[in-house]
C-alpha positions in Angstrom: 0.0 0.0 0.0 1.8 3.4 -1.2 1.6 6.8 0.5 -2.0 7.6 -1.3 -4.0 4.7 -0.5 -2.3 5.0 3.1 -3.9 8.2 3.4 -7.0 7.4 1.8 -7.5 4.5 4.4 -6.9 7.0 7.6 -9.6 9.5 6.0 -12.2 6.7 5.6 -11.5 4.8 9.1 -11.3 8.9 10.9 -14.9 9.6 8.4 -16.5 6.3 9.7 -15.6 6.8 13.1 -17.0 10.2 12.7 -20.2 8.8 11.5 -20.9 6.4 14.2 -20.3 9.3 16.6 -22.9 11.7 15.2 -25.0 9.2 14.5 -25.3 8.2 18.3 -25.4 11.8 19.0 -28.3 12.2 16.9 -30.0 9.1 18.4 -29.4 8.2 21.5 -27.4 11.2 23.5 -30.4 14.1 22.7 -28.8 15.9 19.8 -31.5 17.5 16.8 -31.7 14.8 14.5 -31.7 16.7 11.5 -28.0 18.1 11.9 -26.8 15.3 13.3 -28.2 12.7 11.0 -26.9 15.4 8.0 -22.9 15.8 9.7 -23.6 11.2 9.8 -24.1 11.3 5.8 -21.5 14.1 5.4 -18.9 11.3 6.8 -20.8 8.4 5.5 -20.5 9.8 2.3 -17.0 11.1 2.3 -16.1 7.4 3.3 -17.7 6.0 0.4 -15.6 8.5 -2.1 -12.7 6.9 -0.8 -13.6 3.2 -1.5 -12.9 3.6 -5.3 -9.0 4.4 -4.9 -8.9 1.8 -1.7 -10.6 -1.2 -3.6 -9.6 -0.5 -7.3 -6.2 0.6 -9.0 -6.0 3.1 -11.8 -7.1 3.8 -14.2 -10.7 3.5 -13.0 -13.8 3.1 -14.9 -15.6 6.1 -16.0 -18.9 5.0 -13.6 -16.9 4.4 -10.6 -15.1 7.8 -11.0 -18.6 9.7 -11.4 -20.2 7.6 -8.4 -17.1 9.2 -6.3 -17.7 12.3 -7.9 -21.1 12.8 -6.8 -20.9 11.5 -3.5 -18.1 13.9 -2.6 -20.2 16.8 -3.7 -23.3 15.0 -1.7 -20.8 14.9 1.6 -20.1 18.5 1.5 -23.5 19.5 0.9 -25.1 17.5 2.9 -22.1 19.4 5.7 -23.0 22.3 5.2 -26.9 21.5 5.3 -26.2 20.2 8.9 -24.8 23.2 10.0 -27.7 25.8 8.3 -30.3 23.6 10.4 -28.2 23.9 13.8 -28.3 27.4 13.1 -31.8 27.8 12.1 -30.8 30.0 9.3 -32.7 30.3 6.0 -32.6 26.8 3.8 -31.3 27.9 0.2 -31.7 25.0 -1.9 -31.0 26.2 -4.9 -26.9 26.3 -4.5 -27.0 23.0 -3.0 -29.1 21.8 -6.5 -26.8 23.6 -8.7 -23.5 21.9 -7.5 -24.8 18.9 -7.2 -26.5 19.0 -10.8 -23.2 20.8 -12.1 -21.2 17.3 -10.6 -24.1 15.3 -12.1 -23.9 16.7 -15.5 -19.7 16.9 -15.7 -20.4 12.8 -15.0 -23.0 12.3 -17.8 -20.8 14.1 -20.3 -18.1 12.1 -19.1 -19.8 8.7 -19.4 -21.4 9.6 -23.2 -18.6 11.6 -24.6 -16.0 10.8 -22.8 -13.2 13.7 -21.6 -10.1 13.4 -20.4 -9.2 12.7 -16.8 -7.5 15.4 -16.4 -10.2 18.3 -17.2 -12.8 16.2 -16.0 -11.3 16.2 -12.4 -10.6 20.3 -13.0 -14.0 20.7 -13.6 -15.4 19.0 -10.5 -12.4 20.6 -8.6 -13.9 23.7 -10.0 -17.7 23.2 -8.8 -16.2 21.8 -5.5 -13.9 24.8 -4.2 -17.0 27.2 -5.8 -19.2 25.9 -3.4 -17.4 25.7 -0.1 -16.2 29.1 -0.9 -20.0 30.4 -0.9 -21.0 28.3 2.0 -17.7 29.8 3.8 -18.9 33.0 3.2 -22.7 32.6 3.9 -22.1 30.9 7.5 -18.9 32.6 8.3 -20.9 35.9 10.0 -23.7 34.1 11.4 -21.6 31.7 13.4 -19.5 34.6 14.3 -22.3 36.4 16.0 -23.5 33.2 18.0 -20.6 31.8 18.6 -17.9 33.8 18.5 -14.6 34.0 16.2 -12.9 30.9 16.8 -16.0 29.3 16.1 -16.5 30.8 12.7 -12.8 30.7 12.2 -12.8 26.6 12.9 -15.6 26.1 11.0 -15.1 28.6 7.7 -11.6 28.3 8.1 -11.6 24.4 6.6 -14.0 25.7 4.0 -11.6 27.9 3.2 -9.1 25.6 3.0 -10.8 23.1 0.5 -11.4 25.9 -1.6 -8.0 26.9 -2.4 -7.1 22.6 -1.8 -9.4 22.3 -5.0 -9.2 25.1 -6.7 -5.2 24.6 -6.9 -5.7 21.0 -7.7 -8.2 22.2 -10.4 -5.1 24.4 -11.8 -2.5 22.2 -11.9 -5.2 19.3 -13.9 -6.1 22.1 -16.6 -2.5 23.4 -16.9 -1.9 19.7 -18.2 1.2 19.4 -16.5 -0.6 15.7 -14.4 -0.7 12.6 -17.1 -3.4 10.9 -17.3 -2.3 7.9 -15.6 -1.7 10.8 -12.3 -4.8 12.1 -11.7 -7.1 9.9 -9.7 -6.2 10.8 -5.9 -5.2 7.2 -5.5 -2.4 7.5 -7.8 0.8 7.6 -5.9 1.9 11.4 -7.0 3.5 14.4 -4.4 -0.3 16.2 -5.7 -2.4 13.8 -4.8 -0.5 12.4 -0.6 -0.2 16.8 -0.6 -3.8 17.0 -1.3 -4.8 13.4 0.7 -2.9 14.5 3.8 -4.6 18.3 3.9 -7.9 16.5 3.2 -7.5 14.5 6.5 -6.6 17.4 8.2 -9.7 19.5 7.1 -12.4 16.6 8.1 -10.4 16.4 11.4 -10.9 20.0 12.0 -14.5 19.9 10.4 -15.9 17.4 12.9 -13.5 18.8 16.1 -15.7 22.4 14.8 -19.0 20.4 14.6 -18.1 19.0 18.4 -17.5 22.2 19.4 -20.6 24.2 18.1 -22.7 21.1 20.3 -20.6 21.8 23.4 -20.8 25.9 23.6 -24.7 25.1 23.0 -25.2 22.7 25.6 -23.1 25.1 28.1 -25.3 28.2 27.2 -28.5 26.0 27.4 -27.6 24.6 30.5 -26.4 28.3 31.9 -30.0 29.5 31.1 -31.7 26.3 33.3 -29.5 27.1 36.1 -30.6 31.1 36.1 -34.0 31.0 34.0 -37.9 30.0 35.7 -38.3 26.7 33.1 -42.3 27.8 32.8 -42.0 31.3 32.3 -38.2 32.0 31.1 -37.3 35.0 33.6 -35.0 34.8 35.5 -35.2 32.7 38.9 -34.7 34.0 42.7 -31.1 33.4 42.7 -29.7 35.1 38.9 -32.7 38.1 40.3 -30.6 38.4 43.4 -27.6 38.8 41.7 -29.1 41.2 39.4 -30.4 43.2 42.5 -26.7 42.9 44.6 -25.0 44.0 41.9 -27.6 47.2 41.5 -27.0 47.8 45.1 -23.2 47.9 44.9 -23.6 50.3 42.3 -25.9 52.7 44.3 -23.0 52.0 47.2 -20.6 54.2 44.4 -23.3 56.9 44.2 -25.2 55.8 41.2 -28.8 57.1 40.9 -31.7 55.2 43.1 -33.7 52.1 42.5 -37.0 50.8 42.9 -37.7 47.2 44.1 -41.4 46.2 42.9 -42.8 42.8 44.4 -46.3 41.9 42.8 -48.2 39.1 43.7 -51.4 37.4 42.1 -54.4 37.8 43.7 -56.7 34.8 44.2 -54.2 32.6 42.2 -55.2 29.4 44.0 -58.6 29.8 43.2 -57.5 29.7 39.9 -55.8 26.5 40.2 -58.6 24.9 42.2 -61.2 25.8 40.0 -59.9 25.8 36.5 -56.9 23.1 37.0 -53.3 23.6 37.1 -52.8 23.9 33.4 -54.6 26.9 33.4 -52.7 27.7 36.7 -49.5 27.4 33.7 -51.1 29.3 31.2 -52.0 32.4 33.0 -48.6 32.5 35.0 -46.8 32.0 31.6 -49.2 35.4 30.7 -48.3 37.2 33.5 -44.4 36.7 32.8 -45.6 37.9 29.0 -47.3 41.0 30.2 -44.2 42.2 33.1 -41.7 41.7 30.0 -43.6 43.3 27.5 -44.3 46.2 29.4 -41.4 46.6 31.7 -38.8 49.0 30.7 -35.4 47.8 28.7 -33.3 48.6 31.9 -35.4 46.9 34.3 -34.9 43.2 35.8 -38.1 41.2 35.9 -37.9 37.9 37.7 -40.6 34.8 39.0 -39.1 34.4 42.6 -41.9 32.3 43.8 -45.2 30.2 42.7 -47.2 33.6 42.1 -45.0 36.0 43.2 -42.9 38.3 40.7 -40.1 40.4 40.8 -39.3 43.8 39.0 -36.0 45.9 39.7 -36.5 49.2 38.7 -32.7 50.5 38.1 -33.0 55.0 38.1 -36.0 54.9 39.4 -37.4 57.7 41.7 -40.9 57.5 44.0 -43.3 59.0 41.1 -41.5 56.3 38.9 -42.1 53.2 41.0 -45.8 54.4 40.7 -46.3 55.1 37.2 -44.2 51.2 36.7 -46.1 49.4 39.0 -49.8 51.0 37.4 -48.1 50.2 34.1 -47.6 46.4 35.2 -51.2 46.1 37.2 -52.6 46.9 33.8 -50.6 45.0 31.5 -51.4 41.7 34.2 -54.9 42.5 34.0 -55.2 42.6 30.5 -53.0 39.9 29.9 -54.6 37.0 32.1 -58.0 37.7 30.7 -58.6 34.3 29.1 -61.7 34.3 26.9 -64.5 32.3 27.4 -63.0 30.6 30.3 -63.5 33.6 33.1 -60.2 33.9 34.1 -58.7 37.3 35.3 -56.1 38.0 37.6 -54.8 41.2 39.4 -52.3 42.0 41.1 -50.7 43.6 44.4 -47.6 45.5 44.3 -45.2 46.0 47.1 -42.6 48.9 46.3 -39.5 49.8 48.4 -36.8 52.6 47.3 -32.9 52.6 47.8 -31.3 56.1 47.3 -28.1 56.8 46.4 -25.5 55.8 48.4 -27.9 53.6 50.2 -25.4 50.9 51.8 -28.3 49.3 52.9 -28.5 44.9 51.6 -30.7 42.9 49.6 -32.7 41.3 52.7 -33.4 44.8 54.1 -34.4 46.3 50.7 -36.5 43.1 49.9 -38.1 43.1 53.3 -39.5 46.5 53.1 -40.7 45.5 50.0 -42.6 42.3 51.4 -43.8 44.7 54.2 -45.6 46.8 51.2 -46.9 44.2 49.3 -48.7 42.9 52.3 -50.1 46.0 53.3 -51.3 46.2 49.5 -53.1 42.7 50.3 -53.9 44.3 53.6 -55.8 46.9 51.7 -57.9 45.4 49.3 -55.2 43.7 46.8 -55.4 45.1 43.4 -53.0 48.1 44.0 -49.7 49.1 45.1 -48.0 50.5 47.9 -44.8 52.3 48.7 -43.0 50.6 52.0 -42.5 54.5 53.5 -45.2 56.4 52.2 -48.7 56.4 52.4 -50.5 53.6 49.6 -50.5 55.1 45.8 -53.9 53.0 44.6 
């Protein structure tokens, strides 16, 4: 076995390996399906274009040459089709048709009119380092926005690669200088192990990329669970005391004052007991709808209990807090009206103020607000109350 078909059996035993990986991945360890079972066929395929130089010796029959043809154009689309569907970006399948049809149609020419090995290779070396130099480009700035640089750079950085791999290969075939005899990639040439051994390297780094785009979204998914309500998505009682530490170690600097809202559903168990605890869901999941939608970009809004809410009013001031928490009692109103099913729910607000310089700690600050919000409930429920001022209804 020579240098080539050495190299060629390390790219097919690293693509299969890679296959079974993805393919458990997509299957049985939780993975979407659809990109992992496309990343499967992009290595499943790339080890099937290597069985032609591994099983036969040149020069190989014109079918056998177009059957490797085409399924190394179908592994890099279907690549590049796994990573679009990760990152729920638009599906163009027109490009993906038009190399694959380009591929097709260099193989039918080939098989009825016969061309010479050498520009037939050029040509698909052509259409190959075309298309992974548009799918480098299209993917290159959306993986750099949601993942970062060295994602985009590990991942459009092989694409890259293969275009200039190909596109130099393509040169040297059409300049004529590679007999015949030279030009399938299991021919023992200095091209073909140069091309062979950067080959190997690329689907290394393409699957190493692939692993690491899973990782980084596992890590942020699991960072969101650990600081995220899982019914309502805002934040839980710990990531809102964080929030709310770090506001008070700000005001400790002399930064401008906050307000510290704490609303609470009124009647929200007879909503369960009456209606069931998927309504219960539904108009909780409303409620967290309503206090995002009409809270202000700066603020902090939170679920930090069954019924109880958060809001953290950063540069906030006493006529403030009350125009907020109005704002909120109405949004909560009007968002928990369910139709037909006579459900509406209020809310009491408990509001406490830190000044600036206020040195004073989260418990205090929350406590006063606690102290409001009962007096709120105290006084009739559906309003709000300032802890050191007389009730704003």
């Amino acid at each position: 076995m020579d240098a080539a078909q050495t190299l060629l059996l390390v790219l097919a035993i690293q693509l299969s390996l890679a296959a079974s990986g993805w393919l458990i991945a997509g299957t049985v360890l939780g993975l979407p399906r659809g990109p992992a079972l496309h990343w499967a066929a992009f290595c499943v395929l790339g080890t099937a274009a290597t069985l032609p130089g591994l099983l036969g010796t040149p020069p190989l029959s014109a079918p056998v040459v177009a059957a490797g043809n085409l399924t190394l154009m179908g592994a890099y689309v279907a690549l590049t089709r796994g990573v679009v569907q990760f990152l729920r970006l638009p599906d163009r399948v027109a490009w993906d048709a038009a190399a694959l049809a380009a591929v097709l149609a260099t193989s039918a020419w080939d098989l009825l009119a016969g061309w010479p090995p050498g520009q037939r290779a050029a040509v698909v070396g052509v259409v190959l380092a075309g298309y992974s130099a548009v799918c480098a480009w299209r993917l290159a700035a959306p993986i750099h926005r949601g993942y970062g640089v060295l994602a985009a750079t590990f991942i459009c950085g092989p694409l890259a690669l293969t275009t200039v791999l190909f596109g130099w290969r393509a040169l040297r075939l059409m300049g004529g200088a590679v007999p015949a005899a030279q030009v399938p990639m299991s021919a023992a040439t200095a091209l073909n192990v140069v091309v062979l051994l950067v080959l190997a390297t690329i689907t290394l780094l393409v699957n190493l990329s692939l692993s690491y785009l899973v990782v980084v979204r596992l890590v942020r998914r699991l960072q969101h669970l650990s600081s995220h309500d899982s019914l309502t998505g805002l934040l839980n009682r710990r990531a809102f005391l964080a929030q709310l530490d770090g506001e008070l170690a700000r005001l400790r600097r002399g930064g401008p004052g906050c307000a510290l809202l704490l609303l609470d559903l009124d009647h929200f168990k007879q909503v369960n007991d009456r209606h069931g605890h998927a309504m219960g869901d539904a108009v909780l999941m409303r409620a967290a709808d309503a206090l995002r939608e009409s809270a202000r970009g700066t603020d902090v809004v939170a679920r930090t209990g069954g019924e109880e809410f958060c809001v953290l009013a950063p540069m906030t001031d006493a006529e403030g807090a009350r125009m907020l928490a109005q704002r909120l009692r109405a949004a909560l109103r009007a968002h928990t009206a369910l139709a037909g099913q006579g459900v509406q729910v209020s809310a009491s607000v408990g509001v406490a103020l830190a000044p600036s310089g206020s040195r004073e700690a989260a418990d205090g600050l929350l406590a006063r607000a606690d102290a409001a919000l009962y007096r709120a409930k105290a006084g009739g429920r559906d309003r709000a109350e300032l802890d050191a001022a007389a009730g704003f209804a």
